[in-house]
C-alpha positions as CSV (number, residue, x, y, z in Angstrom):
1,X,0.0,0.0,0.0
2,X,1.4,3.5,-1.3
3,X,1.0,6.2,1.8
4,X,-0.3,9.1,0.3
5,X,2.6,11.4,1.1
6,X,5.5,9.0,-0.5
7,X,7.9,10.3,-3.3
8,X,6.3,7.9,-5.8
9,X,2.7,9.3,-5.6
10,X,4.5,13.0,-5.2
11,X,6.2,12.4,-8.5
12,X,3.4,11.0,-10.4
13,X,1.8,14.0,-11.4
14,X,5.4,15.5,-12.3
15,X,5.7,12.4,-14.8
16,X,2.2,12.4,-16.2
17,X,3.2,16.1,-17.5
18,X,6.2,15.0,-18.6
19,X,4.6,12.2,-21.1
20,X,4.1,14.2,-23.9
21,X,7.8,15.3,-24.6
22,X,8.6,11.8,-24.0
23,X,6.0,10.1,-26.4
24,X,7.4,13.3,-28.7
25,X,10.8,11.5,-28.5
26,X,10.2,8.5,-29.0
27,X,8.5,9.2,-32.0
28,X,11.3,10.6,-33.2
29,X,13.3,7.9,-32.4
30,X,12.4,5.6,-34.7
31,X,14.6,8.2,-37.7
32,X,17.9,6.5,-36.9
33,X,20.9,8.3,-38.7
34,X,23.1,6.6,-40.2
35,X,23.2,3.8,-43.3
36,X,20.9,1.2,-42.4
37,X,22.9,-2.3,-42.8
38,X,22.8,-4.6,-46.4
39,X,24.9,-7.8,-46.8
40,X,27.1,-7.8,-49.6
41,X,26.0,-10.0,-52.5
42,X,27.9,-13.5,-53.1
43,X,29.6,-13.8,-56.2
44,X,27.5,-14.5,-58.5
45,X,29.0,-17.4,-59.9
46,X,27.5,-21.3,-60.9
47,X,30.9,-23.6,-59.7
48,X,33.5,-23.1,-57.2
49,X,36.8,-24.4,-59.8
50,X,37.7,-22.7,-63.2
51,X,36.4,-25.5,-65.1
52,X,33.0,-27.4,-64.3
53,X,32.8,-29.9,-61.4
54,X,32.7,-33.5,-62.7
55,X,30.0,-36.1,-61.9
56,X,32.9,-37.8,-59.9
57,X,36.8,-38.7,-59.5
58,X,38.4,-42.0,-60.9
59,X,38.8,-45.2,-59.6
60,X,41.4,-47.1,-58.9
61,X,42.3,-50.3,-58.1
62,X,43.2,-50.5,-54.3
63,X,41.9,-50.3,-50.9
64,X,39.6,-46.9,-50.7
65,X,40.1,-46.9,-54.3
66,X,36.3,-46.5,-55.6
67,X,35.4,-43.0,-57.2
68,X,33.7,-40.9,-55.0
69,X,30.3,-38.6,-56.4
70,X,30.3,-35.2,-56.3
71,X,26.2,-34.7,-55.6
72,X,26.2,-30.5,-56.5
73,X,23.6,-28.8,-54.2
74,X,23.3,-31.3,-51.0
75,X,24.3,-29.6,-48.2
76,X,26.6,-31.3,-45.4
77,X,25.8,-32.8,-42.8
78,X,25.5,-31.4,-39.9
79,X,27.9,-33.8,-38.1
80,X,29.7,-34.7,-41.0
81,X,32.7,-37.1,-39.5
82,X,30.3,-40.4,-39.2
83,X,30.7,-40.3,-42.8
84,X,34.1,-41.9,-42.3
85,X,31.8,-44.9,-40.4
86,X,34.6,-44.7,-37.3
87,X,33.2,-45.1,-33.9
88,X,36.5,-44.2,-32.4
89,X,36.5,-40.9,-34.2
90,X,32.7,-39.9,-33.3
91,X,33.9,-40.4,-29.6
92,X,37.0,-38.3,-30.1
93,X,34.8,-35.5,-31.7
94,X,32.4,-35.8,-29.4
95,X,34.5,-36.1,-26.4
96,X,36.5,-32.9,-27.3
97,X,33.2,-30.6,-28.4
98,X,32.4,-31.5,-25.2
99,X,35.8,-31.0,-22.9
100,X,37.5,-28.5,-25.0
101,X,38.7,-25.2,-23.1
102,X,38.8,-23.5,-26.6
103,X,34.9,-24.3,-26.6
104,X,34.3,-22.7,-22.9
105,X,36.7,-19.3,-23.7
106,X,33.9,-19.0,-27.2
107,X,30.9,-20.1,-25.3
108,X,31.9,-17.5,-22.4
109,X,32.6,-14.7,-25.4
110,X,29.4,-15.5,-26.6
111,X,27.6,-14.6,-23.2
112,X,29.6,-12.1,-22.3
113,X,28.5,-10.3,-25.7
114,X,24.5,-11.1,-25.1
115,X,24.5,-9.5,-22.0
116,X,26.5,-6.3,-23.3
117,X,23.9,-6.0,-25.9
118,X,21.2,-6.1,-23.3
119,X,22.6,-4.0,-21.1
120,X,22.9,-1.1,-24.3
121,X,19.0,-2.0,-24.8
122,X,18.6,-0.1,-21.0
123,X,19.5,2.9,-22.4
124,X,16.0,3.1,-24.2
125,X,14.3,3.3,-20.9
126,X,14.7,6.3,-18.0
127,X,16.9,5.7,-15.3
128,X,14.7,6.2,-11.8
129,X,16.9,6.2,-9.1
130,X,16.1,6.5,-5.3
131,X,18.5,8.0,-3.0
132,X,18.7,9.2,0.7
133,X,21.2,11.2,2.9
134,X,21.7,13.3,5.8
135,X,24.2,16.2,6.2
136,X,25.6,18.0,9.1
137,X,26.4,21.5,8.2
138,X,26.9,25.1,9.5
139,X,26.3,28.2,7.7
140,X,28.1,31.8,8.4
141,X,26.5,34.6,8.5
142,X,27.3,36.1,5.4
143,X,25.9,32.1,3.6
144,X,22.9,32.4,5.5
145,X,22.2,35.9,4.9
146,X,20.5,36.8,8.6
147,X,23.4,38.3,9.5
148,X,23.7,35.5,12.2
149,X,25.5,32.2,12.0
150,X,23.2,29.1,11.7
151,X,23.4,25.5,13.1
152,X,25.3,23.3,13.3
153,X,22.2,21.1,12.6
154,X,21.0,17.7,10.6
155,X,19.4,18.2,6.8
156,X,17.5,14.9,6.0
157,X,16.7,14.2,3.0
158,X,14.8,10.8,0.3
159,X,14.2,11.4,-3.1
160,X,13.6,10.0,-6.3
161,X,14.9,11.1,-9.4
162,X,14.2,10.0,-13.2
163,X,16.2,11.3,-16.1
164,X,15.7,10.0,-19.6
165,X,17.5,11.4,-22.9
166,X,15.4,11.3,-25.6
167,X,16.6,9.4,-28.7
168,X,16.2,11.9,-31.3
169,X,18.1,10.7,-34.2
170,X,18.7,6.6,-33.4
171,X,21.8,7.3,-31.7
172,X,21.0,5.1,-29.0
173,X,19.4,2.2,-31.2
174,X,22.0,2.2,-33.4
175,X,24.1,1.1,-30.3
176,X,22.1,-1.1,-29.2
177,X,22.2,-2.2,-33.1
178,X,26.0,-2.4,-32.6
179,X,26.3,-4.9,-29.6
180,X,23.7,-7.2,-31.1
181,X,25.5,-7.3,-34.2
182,X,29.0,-8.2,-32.0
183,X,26.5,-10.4,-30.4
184,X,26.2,-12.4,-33.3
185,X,29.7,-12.3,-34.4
186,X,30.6,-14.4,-31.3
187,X,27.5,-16.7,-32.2
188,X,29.4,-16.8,-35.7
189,X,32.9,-17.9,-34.0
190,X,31.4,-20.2,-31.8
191,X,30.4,-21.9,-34.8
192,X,33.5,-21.8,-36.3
193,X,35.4,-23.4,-33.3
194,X,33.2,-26.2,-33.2
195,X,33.9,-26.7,-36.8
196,X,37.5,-25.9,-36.6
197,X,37.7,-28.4,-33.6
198,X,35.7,-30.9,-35.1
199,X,37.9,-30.5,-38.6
200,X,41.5,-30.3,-36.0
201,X,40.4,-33.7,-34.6
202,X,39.3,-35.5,-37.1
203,X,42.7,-34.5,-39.6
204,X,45.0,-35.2,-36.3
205,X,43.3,-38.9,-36.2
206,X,43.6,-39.7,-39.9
207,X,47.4,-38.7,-39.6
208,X,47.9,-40.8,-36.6
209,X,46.2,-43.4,-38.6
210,X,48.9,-42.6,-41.3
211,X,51.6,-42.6,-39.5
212,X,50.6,-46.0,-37.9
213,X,50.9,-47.2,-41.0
214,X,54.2,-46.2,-42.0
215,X,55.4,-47.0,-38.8
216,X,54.1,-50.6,-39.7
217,X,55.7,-50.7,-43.0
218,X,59.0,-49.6,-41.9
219,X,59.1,-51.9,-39.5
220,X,58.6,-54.6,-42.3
221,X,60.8,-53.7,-44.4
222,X,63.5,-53.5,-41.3
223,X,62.5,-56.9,-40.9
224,X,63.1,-58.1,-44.4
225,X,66.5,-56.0,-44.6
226,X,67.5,-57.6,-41.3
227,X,66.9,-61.0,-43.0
228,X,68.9,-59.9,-45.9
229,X,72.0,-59.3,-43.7
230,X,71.9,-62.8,-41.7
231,X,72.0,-64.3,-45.4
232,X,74.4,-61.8,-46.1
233,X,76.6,-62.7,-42.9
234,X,76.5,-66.0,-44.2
235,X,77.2,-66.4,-47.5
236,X,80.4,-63.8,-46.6
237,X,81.1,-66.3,-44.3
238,X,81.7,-69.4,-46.9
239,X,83.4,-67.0,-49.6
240,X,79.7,-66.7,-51.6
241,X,79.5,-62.7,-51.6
242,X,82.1,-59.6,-51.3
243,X,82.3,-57.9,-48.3
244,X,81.1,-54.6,-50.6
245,X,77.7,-56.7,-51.0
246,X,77.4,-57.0,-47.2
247,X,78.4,-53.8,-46.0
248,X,76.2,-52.4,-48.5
249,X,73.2,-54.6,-47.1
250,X,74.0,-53.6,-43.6
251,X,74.3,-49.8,-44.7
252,X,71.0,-49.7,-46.1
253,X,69.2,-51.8,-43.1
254,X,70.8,-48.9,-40.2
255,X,69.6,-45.8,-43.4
256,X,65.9,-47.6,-43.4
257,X,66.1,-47.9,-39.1
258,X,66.8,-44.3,-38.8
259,X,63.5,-43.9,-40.9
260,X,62.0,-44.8,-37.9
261,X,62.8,-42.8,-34.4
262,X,60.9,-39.7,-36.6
263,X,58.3,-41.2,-37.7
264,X,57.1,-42.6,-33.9
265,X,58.7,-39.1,-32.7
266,X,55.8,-37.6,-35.5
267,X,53.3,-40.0,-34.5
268,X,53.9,-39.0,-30.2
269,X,53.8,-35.6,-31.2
270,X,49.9,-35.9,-33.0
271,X,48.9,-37.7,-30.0
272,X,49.7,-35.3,-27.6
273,X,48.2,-32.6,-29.7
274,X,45.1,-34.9,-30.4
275,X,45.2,-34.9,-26.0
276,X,44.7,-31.0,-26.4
277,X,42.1,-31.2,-28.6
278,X,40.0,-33.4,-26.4
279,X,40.6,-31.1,-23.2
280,X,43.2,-33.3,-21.5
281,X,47.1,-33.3,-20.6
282,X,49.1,-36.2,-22.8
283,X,49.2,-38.1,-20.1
284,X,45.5,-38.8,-19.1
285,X,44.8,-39.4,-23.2
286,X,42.5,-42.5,-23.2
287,X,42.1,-43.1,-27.1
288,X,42.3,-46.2,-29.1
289,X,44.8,-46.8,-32.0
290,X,43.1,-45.5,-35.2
291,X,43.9,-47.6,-38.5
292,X,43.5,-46.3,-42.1
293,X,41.7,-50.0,-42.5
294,X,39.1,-48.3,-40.1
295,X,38.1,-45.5,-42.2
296,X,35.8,-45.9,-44.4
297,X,36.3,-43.5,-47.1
298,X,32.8,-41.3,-48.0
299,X,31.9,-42.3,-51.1
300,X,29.2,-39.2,-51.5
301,X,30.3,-36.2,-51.5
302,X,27.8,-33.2,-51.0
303,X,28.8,-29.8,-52.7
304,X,26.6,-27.1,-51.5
305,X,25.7,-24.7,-53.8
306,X,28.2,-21.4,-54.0
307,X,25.2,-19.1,-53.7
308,X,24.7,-20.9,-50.4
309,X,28.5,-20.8,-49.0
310,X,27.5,-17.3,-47.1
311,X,25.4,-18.7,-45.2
312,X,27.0,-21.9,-43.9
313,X,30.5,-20.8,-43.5
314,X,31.2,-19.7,-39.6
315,X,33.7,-17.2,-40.8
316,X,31.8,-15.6,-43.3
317,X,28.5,-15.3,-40.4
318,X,31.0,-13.4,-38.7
319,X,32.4,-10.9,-41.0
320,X,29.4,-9.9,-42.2
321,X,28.0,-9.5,-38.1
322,X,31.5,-7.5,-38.0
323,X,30.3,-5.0,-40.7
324,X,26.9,-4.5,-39.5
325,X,28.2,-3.8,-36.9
326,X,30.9,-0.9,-38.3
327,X,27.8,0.1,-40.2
328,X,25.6,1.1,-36.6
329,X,28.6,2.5,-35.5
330,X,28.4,4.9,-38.3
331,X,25.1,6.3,-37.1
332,X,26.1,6.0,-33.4
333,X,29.1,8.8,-34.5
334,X,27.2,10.8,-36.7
335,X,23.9,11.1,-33.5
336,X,26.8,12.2,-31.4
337,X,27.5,15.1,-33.4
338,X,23.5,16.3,-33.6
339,X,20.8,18.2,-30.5
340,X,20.3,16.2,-27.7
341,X,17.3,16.5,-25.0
342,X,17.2,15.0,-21.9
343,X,14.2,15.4,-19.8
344,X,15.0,15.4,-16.1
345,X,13.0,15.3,-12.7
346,X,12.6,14.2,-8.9
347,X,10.5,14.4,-5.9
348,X,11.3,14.2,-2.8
349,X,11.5,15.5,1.0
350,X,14.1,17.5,3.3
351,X,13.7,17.6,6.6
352,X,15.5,18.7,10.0
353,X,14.4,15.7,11.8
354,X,14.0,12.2,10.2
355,X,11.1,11.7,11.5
356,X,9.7,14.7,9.8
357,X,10.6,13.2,6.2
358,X,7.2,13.3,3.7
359,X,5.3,15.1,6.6
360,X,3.6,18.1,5.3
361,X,5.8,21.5,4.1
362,X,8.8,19.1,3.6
363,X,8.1,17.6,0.0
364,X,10.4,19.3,-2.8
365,X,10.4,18.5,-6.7
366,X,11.5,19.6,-9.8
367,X,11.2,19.2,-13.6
368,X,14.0,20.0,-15.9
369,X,14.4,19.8,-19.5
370,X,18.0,20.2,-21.2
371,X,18.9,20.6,-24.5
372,X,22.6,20.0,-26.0
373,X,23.9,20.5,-29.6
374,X,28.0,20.2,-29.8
375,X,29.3,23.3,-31.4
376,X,33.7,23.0,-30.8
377,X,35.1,19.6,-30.0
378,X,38.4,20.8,-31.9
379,X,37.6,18.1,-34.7
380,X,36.7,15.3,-32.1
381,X,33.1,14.2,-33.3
382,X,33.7,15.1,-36.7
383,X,37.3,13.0,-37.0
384,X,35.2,10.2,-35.1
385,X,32.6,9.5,-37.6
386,X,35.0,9.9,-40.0
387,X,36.9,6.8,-38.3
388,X,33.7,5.1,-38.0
389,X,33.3,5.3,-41.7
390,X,36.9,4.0,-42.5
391,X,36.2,1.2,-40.1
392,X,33.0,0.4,-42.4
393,X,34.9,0.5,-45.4
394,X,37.5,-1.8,-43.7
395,X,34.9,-4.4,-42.4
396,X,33.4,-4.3,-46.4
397,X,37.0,-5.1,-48.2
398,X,37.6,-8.2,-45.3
399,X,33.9,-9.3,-45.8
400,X,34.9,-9.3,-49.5
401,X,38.5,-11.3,-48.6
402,X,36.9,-13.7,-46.3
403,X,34.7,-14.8,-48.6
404,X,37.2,-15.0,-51.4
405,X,39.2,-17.4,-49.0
406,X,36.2,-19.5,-48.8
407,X,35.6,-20.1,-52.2
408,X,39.5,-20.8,-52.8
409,X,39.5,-23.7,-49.8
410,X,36.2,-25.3,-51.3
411,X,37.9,-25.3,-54.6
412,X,41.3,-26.5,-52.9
413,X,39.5,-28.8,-51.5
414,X,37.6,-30.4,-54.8
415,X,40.7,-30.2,-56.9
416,X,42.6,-31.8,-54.3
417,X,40.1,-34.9,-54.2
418,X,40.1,-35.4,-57.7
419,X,44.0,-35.5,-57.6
420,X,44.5,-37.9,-55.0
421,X,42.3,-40.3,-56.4
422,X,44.8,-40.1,-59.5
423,X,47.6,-40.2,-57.1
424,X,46.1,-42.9,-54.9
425,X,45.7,-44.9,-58.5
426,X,49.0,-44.4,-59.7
427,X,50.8,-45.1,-56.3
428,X,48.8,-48.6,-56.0
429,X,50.1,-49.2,-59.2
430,X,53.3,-48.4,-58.1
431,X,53.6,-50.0,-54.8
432,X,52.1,-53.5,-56.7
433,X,54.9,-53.3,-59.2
434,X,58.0,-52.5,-56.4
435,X,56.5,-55.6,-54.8
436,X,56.6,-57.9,-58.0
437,X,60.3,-56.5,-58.6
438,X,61.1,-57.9,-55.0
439,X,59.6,-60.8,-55.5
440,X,61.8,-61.2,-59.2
441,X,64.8,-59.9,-58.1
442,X,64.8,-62.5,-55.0
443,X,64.2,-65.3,-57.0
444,X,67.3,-64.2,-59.3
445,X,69.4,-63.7,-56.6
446,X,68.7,-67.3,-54.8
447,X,69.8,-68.5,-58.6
448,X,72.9,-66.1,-58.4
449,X,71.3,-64.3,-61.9
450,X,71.8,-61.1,-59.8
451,X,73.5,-59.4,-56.9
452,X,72.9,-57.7,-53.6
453,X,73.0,-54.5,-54.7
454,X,69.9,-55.2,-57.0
455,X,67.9,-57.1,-54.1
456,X,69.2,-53.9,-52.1
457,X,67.5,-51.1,-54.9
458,X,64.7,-53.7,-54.6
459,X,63.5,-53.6,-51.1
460,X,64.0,-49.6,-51.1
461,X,62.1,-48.8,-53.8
462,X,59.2,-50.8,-51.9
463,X,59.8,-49.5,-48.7
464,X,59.1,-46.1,-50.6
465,X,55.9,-47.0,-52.6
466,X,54.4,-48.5,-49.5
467,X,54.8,-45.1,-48.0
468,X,53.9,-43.3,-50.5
469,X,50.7,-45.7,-50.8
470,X,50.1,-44.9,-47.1
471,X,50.1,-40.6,-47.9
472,X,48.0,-41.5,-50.5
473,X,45.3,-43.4,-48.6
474,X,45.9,-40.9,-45.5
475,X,45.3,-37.6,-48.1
476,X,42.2,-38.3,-49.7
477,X,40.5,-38.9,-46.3
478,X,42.0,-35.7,-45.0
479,X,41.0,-33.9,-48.0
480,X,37.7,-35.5,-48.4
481,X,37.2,-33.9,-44.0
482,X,38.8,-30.3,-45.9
483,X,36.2,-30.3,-48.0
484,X,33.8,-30.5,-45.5
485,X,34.6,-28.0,-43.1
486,X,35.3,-26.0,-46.2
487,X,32.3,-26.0,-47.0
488,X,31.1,-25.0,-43.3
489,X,30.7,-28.2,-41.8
490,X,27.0,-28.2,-41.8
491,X,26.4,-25.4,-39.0
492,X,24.2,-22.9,-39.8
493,X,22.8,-19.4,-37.7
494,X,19.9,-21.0,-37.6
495,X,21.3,-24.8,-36.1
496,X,22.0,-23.2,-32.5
497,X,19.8,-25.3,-31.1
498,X,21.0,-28.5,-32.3
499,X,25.0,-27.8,-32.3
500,X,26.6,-30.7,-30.8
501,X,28.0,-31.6,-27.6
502,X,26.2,-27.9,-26.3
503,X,27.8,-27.3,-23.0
504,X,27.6,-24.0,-22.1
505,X,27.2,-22.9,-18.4
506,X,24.6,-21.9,-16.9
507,X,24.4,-18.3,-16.7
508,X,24.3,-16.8,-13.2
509,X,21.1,-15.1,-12.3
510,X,20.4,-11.9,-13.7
511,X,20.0,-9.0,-11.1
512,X,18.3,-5.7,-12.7
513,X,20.3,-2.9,-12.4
């Protein structure tokens, strides 16, 4: 129950006659100076490559060898790495989207911006605040003007004062404009960090695959060598070879085992930085060996559309949230430099005795009305928009460069898949004729048609197919996950709700202020 005598019902009136300025205002508020923000158009180009994407790459004959289909105009899928059919990999995804720091720090950005954009969305209302106080003072005789001193004695005082500044030319809207827009660009690089997680675990698994695998087949080949030399050892033993021929064997077994320490040495490395990616120290990584046997190889390929690309690419979202924003901050500068009206007032009560507060003859108000138009800031506002509008045309030209990135990774990306198949084709070919060379060129040398140093040229040259073979395999999986985070990994402005592994806090409660 409101007493009759309170502040509020003392300031009521004060406000109802102040309504009509500030319906006036807010009229005019909604004329907001300034250019009113328009994304850029996408290049307006049919295909991503110079020449026209083909229905699919070649074949070849090997494991993972099959073409894959380009299907132009599918879009990705949203969690695109189950493609490669690994349930190891959808738990390493998975597992880091969910325990990454570098998905907190975005997720934290991302609040952090909200909340500054509703906090500019306050300044649209007036600020009413209460206050209450009590001074002890004394007056001379020439302050009070009796010709006597007064006091010492107590001046009591409550009040409550509103002040409002009317939004005459969208200064204030095009702020509020401003941290929404910045509010979106940290929605944008969210995105993006999930994808360029996502995209960081999956290539660090298909190179630890790789490197497996090369790890494997030097090994074999050190094994083979190693049996070389014990026939070697023997044969120098009953007068059968030189000692050239054996030194030369053993040369070229230590050459293939210091293939080795850097390869395991590259392969430690990727899974310590495959522990940082899943939110955990090197030590507490709990993650299966991954084979390139394991991965199945996506034999669809979707290719969105190019018209499409500025909409699904993370990066993209967020430059063009970055120049809407510069374009609000435009009108927030140019406002600055135009009249401003702020409509003031408060009611209150000052009394000698507390007690005496609201009592009758103690109530005070007042109504105020201000108005402000800048006339010398030595160049300050005028310099300031100017900056604003160099920051617009700055945001523009890197809208215009980030989307000319994009469309060079998605074609990096398709070319690249079409050449590793060709590669993957020709190195099978390769590693199956190095192995029917060692297979001749043994059979010669057990009927003395051919000597160590051909056996020896033999086994390296397979030793270096088989690697090669590995890449091979390894890159057209690792391009085929490019392409897909190239071609935004499926996450879209409008997929917040369904991004995976969500695991932002819980904001604290709000308390109004």
């Amino acid at each position: 129950m409101t007493l009759p005598n309170t502040p509020s019902t003392t300031l009521a009136p004060v406000l109802r006659r102040g309504m009509l300025p500030l319906l006036i205002g807010v009229l005019l508020a909604g004329c907001a100076v300034g250019p009113n923000y328009s994304r850029p158009d996408a290049p307006k180009v049919d295909r991503y490559t110079t020449q026209a994407l083909p229905a699919s790459t070649v074949s070849a004959d090997a494991i993972d060898g099959d073409a894959q289909r380009f299907l132009s105009g599918s879009d990705v899928p949203q969690r695109w790495w189950t493609a490669f059919g690994n349930a190891e990999l959808d738990r390493r995804v998975h597992t880091a989207l969910a325990h990454s720091p570098t998905i907190a720090s975005a997720q934290a950005a991302l609040r952090q911006a909200q909340e500054n954009a509703r906090a500019a969305g306050g300044a649209l209302f007036p600020a009413v605040d209460a206050s209450a106080g009590a001074t002890r003072q004394k007056l001379s005789a020439a302050q009070s003007g009796t010709g006597r001193a007064i006091g010492p004695y107590t001046l009591y005082n409550a009040s409550i004062s509103v002040g409002y500044t009317l939004d005459l030319f969208g200064g204030v809207q095009r702020g509020i404009e401003a941290q929404e827009a910045l509010s979106d660009v940290q929605q944008a690089q969210l995105d993006s960090t999930y994808l360029t997680l996502a995209g960081n675990v999956v290539t660090a698994s298909l190179l630890e695959a790789s490197l497996r695998e090369q790890v494997r087949a030097t090994e074999q080949i050190v094994k083979m060598q190693r049996d070389s030399l014990d026939i070697a050892d023997k044969q120098l033993k009953i007068g059968a070879t030189s000692l050239s021929d054996t030194l030369a064997v053993r040369a070229q077994l230590a050459a293939t085992e210091a293939t080795l320490p850097p390869l395991r040495a590259q392969l430690a490395a990727t899974r310590n930085r495959l522990a940082t990616y899943l939110g955990v120290t090197p030590a507490q990584l709990d993650a299966a060996p991954l084979t390139l046997d394991a991965m199945r190889l996506p034999r669809d390929i979707p290719v969105s559309l190019p018209s499409q690309l500025v909409d699904q690419r993370p990066d993209i979202r967020a430059a063009s949230a970055q120049l809407h924003a510069a374009s609000a901050q435009v009108g927030v500068a140019t406002a600055a430099m135009l009249p401003q009206i702020t409509l003031s007032g408060s009611a209150g009560s000052q009394a000698l005795n507390a007690g005496d507060l609201f009592s009758a003859g103690t109530r005070a108000w007042s109504l105020g009305l201000n108005l402000t138009q800048p006339l010398f800031h030595g160049g300050e506002l005028l310099h300031k928009k100017r900056a604003a509008q160099a920051a617009l045309d700055k945001a523009r030209a890197d809208w215009q460069q980030t989307v000319l990135v994009a469309f060079q990774n998605v074609a990096d990306a398709l070319q690249a898949l079409q050449y590793d198949a060709q590669t993957l084709a020709a190195q099978a070919t390769a590693e199956e004729a190095a192995s029917q060379r060692l297979s001749l060129t043994r059979q010669q040398y057990r009927l003395g048609a051919t000597g160590y140093l051909d056996l020896l040229d033999a086994e390296r040259s397979l030793q270096q197919a088989r690697i090669n073979l590995i890449q091979a395999r390894a890159a057209r999986l690792s391009d085929t996950a490019a392409l897909y985070t190239a071609l935004g990994g499926g996450w879209r402005g409008d997929d917040r709700t369904t991004t995976p592994a969500a695991t932002a806090s819980s904001a604290a409660p709000a308390v109004a202020n």
